[in-house]
KOLMARPA-781502 format. One record per atom (N, C-alpha, C, CB): atom name; residue in three letters; chain; x, y, z. Coordinates in nm, 4 decimals. Glycine has a CB too. Layout:
N
+-------+---------+--------+----------+----------+----------+
: atomo : residuo : cadena :     east :    north :       up :
+-------+---------+--------+----------+----------+----------+
:    CA :     Ala :      A :        X :        Y :        Z :
...
+-------+---------+--------+----------+----------+----------+
end
This chain:
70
+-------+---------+--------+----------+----------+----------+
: atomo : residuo : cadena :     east :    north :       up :
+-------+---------+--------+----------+----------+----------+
:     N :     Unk :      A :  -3.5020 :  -1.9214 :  18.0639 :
:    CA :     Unk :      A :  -3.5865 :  -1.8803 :  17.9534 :
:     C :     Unk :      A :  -3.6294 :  -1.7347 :  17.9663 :
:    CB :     Unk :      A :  -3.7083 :  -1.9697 :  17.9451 :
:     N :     Unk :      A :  -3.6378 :  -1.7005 :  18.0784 :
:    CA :     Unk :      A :  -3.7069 :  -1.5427 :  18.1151 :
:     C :     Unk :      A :  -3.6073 :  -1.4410 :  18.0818 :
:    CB :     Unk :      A :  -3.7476 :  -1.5159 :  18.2865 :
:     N :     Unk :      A :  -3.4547 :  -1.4632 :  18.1500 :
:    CA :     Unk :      A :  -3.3338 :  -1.3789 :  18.0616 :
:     C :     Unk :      A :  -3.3440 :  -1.3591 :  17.9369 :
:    CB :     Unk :      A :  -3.2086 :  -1.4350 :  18.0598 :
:     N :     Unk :      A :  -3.3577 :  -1.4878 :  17.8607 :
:    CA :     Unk :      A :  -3.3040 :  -1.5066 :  17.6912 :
:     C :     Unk :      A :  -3.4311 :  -1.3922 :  17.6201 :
:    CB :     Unk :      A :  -3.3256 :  -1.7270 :  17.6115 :
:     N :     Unk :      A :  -3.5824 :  -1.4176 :  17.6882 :
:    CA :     Unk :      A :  -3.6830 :  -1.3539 :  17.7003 :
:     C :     Unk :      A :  -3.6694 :  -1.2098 :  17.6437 :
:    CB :     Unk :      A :  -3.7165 :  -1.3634 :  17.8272 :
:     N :     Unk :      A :  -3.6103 :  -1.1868 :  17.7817 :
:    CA :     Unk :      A :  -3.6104 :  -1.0166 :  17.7769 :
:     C :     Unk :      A :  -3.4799 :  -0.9755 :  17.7044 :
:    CB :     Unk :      A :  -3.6102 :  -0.9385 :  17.9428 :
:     N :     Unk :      A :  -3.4085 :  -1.0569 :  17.6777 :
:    CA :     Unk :      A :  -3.2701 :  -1.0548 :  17.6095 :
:     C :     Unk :      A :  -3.3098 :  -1.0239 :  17.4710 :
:    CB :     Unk :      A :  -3.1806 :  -1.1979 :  17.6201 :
:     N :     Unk :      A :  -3.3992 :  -1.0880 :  17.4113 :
:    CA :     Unk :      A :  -3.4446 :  -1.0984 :  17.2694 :
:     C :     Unk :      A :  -3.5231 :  -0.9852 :  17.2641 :
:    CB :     Unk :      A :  -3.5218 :  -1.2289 :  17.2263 :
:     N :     Unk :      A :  -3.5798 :  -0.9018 :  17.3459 :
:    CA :     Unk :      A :  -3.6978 :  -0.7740 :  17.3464 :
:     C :     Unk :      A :  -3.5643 :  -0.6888 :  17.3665 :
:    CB :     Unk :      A :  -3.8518 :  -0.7617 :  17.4938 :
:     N :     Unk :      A :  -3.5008 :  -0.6971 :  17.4190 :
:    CA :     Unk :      A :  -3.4604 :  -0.5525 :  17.4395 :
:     C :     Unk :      A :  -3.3773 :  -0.5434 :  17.3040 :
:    CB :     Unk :      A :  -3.3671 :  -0.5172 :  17.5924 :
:     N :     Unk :      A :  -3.2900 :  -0.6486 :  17.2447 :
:    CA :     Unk :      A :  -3.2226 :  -0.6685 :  17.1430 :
:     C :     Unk :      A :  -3.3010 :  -0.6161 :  17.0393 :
:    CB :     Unk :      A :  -3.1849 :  -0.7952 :  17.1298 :
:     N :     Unk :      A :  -3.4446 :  -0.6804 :  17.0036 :
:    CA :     Unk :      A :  -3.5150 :  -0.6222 :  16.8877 :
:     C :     Unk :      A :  -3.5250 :  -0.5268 :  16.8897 :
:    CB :     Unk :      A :  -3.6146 :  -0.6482 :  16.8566 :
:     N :     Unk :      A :  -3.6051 :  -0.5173 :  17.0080 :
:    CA :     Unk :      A :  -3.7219 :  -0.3806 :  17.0360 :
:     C :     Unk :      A :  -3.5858 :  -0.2131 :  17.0749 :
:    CB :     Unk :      A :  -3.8655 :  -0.4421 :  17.2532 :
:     N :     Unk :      A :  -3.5803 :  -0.2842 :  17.1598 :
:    CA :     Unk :      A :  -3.5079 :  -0.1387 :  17.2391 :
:     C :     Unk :      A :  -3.3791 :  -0.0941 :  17.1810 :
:    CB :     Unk :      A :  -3.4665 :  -0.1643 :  17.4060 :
:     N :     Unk :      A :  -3.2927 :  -0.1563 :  17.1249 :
:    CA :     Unk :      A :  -3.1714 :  -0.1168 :  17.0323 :
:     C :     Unk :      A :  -3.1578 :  -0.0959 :  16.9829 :
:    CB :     Unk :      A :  -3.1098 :  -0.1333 :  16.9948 :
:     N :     Unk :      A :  -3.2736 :  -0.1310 :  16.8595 :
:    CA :     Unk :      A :  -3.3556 :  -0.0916 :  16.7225 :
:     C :     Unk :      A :  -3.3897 :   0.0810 :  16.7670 :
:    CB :     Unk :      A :  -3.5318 :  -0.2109 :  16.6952 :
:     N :     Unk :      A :  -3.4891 :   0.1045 :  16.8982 :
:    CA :     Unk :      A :  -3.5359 :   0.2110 :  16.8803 :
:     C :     Unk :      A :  -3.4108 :   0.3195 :  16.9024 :
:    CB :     Unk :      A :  -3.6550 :   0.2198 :  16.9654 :
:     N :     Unk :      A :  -3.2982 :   0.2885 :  16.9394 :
:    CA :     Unk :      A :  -3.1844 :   0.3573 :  16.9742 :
:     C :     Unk :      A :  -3.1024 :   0.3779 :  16.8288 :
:    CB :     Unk :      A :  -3.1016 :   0.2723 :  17.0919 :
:     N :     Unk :      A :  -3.1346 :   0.3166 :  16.7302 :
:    CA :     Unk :      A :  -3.0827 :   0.3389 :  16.6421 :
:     C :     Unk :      A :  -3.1138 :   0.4437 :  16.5692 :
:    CB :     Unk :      A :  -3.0808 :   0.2570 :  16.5959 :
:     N :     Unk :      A :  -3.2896 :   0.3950 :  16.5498 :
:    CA :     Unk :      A :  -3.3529 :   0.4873 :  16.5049 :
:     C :     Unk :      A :  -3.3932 :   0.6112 :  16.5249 :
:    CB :     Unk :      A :  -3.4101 :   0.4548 :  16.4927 :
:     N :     Unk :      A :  -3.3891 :   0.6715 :  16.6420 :
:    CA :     Unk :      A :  -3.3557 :   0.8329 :  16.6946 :
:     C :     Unk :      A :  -3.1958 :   0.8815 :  16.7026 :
:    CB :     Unk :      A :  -3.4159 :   0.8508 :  16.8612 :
:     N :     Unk :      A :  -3.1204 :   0.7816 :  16.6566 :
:    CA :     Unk :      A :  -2.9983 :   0.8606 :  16.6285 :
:     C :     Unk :      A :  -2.8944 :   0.8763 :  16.7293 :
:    CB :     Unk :      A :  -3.0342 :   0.9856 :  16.5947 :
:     N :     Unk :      A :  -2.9543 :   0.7622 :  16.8553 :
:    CA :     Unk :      A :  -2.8966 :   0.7294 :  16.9759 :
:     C :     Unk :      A :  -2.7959 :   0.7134 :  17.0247 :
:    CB :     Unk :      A :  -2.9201 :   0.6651 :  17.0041 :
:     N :     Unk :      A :  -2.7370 :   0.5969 :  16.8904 :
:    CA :     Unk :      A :  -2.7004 :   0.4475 :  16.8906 :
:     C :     Unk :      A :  -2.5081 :   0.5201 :  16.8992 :
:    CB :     Unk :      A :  -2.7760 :   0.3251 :  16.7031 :
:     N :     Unk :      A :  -2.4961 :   0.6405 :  16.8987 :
:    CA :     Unk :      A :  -2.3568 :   0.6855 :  16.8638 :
:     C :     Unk :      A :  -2.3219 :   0.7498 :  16.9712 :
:    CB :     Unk :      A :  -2.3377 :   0.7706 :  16.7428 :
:     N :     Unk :      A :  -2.4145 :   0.8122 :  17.0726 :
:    CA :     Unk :      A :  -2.4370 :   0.8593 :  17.1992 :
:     C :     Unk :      A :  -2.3078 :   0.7887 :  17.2686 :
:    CB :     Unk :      A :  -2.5907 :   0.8198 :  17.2597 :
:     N :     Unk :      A :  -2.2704 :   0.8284 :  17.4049 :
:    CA :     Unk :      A :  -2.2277 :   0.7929 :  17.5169 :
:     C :     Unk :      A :  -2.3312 :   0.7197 :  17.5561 :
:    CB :     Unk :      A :  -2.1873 :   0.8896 :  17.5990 :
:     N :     Unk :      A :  -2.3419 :   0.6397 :  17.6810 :
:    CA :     Unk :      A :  -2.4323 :   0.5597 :  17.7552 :
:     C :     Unk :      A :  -2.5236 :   0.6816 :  17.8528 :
:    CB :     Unk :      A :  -2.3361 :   0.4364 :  17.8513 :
:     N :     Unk :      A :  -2.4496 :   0.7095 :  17.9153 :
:    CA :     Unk :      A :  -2.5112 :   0.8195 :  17.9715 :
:     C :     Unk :      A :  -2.5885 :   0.9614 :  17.8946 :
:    CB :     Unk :      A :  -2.4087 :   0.8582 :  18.0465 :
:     N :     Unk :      A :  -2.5532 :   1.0291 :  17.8043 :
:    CA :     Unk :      A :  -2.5932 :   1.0821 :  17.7368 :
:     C :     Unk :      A :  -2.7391 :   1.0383 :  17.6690 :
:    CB :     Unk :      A :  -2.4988 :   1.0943 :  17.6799 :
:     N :     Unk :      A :  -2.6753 :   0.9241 :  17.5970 :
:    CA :     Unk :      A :  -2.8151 :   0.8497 :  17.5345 :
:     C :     Unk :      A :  -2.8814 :   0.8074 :  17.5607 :
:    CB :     Unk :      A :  -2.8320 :   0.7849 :  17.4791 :
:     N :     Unk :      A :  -2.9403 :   0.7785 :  17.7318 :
:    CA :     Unk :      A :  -3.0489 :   0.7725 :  17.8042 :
:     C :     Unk :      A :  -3.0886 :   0.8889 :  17.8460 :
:    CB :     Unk :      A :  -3.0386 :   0.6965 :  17.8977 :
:     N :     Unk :      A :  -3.0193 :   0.9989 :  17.8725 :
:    CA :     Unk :      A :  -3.0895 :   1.0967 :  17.8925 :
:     C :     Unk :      A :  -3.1592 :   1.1883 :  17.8135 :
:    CB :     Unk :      A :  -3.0360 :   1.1432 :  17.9442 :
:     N :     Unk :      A :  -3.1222 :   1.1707 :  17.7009 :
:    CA :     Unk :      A :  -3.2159 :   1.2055 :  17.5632 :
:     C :     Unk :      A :  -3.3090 :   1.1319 :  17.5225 :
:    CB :     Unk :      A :  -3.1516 :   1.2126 :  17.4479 :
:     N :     Unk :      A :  -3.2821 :   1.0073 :  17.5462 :
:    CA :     Unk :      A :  -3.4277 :   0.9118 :  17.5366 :
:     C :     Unk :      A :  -3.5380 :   0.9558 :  17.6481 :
:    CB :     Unk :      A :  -3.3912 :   0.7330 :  17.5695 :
:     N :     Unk :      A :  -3.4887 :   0.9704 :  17.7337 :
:    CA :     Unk :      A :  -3.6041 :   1.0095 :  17.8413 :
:     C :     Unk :      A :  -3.6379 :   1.1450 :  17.8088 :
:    CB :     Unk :      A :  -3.5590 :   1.0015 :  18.0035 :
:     N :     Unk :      A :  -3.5783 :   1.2412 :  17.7910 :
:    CA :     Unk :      A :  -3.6446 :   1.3811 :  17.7323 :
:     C :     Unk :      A :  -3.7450 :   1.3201 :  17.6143 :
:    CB :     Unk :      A :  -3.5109 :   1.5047 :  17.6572 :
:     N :     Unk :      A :  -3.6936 :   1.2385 :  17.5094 :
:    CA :     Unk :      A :  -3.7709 :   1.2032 :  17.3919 :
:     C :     Unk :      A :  -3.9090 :   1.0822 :  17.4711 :
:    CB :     Unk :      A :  -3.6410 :   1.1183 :  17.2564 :
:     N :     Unk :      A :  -3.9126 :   1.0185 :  17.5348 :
:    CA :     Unk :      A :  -3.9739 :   0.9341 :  17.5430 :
:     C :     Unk :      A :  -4.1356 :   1.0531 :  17.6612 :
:    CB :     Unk :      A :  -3.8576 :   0.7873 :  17.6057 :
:     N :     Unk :      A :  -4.0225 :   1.0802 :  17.7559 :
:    CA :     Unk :      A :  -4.1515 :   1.1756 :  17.8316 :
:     C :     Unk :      A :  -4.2259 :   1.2789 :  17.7391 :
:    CB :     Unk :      A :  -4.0875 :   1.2762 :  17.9608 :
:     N :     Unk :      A :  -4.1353 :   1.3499 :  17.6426 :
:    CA :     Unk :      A :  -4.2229 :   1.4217 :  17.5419 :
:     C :     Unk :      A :  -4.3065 :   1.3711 :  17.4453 :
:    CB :     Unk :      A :  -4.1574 :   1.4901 :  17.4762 :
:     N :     Unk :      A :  -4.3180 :   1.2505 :  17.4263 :
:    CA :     Unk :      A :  -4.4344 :   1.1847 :  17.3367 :
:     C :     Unk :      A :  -4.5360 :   1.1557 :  17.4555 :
:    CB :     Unk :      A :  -4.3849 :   1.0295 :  17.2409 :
:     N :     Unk :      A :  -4.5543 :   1.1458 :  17.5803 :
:    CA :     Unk :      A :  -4.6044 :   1.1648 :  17.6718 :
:     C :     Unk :      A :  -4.6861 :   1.3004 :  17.7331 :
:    CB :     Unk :      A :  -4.5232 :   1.1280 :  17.7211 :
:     N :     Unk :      A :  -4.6205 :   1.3997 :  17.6604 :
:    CA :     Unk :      A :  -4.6527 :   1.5445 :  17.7442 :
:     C :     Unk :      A :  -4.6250 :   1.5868 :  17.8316 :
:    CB :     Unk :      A :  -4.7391 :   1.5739 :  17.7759 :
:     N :     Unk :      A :  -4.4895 :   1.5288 :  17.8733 :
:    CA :     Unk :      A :  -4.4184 :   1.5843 :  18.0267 :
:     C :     Unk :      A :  -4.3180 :   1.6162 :  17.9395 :
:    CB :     Unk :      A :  -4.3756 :   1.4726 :  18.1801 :
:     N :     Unk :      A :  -4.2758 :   1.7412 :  17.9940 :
:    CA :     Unk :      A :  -4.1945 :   1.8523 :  18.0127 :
:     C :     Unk :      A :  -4.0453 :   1.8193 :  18.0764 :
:    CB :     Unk :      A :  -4.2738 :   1.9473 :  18.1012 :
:     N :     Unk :      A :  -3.9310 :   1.7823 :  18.0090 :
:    CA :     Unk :      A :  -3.8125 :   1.7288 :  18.0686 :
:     C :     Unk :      A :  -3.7203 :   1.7836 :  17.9858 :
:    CB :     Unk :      A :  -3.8017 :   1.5797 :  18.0806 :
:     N :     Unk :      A :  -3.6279 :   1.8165 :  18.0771 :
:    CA :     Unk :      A :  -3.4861 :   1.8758 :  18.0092 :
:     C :     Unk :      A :  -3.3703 :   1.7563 :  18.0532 :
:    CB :     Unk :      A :  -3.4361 :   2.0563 :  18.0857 :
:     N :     Unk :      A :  -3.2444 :   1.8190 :  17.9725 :
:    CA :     Unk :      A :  -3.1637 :   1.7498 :  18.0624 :
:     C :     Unk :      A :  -2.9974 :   1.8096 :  17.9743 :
:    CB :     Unk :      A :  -3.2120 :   1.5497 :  18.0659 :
:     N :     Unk :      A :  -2.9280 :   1.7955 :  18.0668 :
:    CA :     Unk :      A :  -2.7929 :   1.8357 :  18.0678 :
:     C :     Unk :      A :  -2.6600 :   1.7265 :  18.0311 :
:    CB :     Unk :      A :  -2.7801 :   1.8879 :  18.2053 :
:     N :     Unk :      A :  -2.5969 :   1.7708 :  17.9438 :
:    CA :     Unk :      A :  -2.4620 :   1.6411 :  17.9462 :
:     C :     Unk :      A :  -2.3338 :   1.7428 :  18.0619 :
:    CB :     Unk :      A :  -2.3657 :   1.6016 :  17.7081 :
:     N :     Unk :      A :  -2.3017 :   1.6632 :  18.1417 :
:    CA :     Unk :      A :  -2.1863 :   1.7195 :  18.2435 :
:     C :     Unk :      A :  -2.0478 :   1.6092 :  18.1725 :
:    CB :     Unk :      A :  -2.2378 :   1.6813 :  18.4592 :
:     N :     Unk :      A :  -2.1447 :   1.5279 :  18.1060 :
:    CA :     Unk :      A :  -1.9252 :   1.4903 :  18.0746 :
:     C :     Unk :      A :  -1.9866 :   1.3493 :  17.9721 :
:    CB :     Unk :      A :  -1.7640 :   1.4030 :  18.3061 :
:     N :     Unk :      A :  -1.9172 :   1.2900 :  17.9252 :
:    CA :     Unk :      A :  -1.8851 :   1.1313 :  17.8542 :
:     C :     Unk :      A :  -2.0041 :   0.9778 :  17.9909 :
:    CB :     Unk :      A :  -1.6125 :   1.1005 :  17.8787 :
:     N :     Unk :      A :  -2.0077 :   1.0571 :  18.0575 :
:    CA :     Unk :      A :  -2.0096 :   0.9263 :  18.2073 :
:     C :     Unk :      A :  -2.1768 :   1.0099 :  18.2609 :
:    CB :     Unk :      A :  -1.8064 :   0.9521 :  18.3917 :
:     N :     Unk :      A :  -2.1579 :   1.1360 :  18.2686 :
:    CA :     Unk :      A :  -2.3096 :   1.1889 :  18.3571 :
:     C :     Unk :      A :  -2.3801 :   1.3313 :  18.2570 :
:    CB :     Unk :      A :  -2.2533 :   1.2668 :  18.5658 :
:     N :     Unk :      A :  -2.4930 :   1.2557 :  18.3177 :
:    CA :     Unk :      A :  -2.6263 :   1.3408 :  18.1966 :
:     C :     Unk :      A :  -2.7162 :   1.3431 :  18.3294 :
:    CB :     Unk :      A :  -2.7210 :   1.2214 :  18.0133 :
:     N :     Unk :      A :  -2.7839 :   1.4862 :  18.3125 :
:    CA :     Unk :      A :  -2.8693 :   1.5090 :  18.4186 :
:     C :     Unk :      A :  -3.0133 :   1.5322 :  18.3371 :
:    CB :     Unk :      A :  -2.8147 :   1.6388 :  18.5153 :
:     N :     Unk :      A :  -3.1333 :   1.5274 :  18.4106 :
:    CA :     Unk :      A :  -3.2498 :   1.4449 :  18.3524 :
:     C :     Unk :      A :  -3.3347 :   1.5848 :  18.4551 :
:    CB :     Unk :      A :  -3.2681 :   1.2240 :  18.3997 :
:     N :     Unk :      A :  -3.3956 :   1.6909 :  18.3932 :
:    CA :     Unk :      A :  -3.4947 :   1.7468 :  18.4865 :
:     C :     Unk :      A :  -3.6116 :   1.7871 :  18.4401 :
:    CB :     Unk :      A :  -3.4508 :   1.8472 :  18.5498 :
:     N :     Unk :      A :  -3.6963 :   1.7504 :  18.5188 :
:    CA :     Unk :      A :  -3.8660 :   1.7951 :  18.4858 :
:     C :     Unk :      A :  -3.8896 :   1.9496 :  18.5074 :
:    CB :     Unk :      A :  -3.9849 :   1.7110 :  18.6021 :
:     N :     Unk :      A :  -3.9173 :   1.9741 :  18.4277 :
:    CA :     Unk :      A :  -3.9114 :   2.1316 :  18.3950 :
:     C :     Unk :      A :  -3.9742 :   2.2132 :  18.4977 :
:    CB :     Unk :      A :  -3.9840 :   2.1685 :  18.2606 :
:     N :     Unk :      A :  -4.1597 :   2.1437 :  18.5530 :
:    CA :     Unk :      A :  -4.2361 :   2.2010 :  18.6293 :
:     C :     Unk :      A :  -4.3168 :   2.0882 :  18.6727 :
:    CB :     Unk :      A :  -4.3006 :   2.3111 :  18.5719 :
:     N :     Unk :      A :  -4.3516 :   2.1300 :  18.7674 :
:    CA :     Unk :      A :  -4.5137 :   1.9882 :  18.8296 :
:     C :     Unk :      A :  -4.6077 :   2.0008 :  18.7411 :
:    CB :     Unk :      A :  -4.6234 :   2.0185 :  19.0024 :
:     N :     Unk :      A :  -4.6732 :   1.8669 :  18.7050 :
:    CA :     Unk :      A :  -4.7317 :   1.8487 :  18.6154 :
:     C :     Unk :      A :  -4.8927 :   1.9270 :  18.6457 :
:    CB :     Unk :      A :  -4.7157 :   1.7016 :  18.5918 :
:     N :     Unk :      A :  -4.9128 :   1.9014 :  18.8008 :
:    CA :     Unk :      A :  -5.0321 :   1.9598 :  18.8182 :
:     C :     Unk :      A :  -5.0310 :   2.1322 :  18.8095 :
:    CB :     Unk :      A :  -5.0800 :   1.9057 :  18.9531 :
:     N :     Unk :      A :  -4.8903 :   2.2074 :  18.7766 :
:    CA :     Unk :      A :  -4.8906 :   2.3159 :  18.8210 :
:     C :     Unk :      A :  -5.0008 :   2.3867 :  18.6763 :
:    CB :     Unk :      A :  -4.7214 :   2.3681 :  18.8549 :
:     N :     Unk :      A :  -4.9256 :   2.3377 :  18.5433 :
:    CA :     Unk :      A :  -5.0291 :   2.3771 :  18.4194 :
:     C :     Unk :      A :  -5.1467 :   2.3448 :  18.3799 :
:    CB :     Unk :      A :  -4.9919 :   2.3560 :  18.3240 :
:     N :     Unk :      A :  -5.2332 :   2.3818 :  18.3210 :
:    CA :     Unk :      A :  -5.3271 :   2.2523 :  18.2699 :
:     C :     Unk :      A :  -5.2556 :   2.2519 :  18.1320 :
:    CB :     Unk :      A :  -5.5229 :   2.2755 :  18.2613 :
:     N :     Unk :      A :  -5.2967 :   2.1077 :  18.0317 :
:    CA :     Unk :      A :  -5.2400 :   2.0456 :  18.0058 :
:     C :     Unk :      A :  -5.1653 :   1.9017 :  18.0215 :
:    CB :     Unk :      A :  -5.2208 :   2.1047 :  18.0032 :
+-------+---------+--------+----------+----------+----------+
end
């Protein structure tokens, strides 16, 4: 029951939201690493990130959070 669970959340919830930022056409790799730039920036952290190919996307925090205020 706990699989089918989280099976049904990520199906609604999380695939849906991949659609809806324009995700959903992405590579796998790619399209998590833009979600996490997008997801930490509704947050207020500062993240970049790089596509190196179809397979690897690199994910970097720009600066320490304590270094700014903000």
């Amino acid at each position: 029951w706990m699989f089918r669970l989280f099976r049904r959340q990520h199906e609604d919830k999380f695939l849906s939201s991949f659609r809806k930022l324009g995700l959903d056409g992405e590579p796998d790799a790619v399209a998590c690493a833009k979600y996490h730039v997008l997801s930490n920036g509704v947050g207020g952290v500062a993240v970049e990130y790089m596509e190196e190919s179809d397979t690897k996307a690199w994910v970097r925090f720009r600066y320490p959070r304590w270094m700014y205020d903000g």
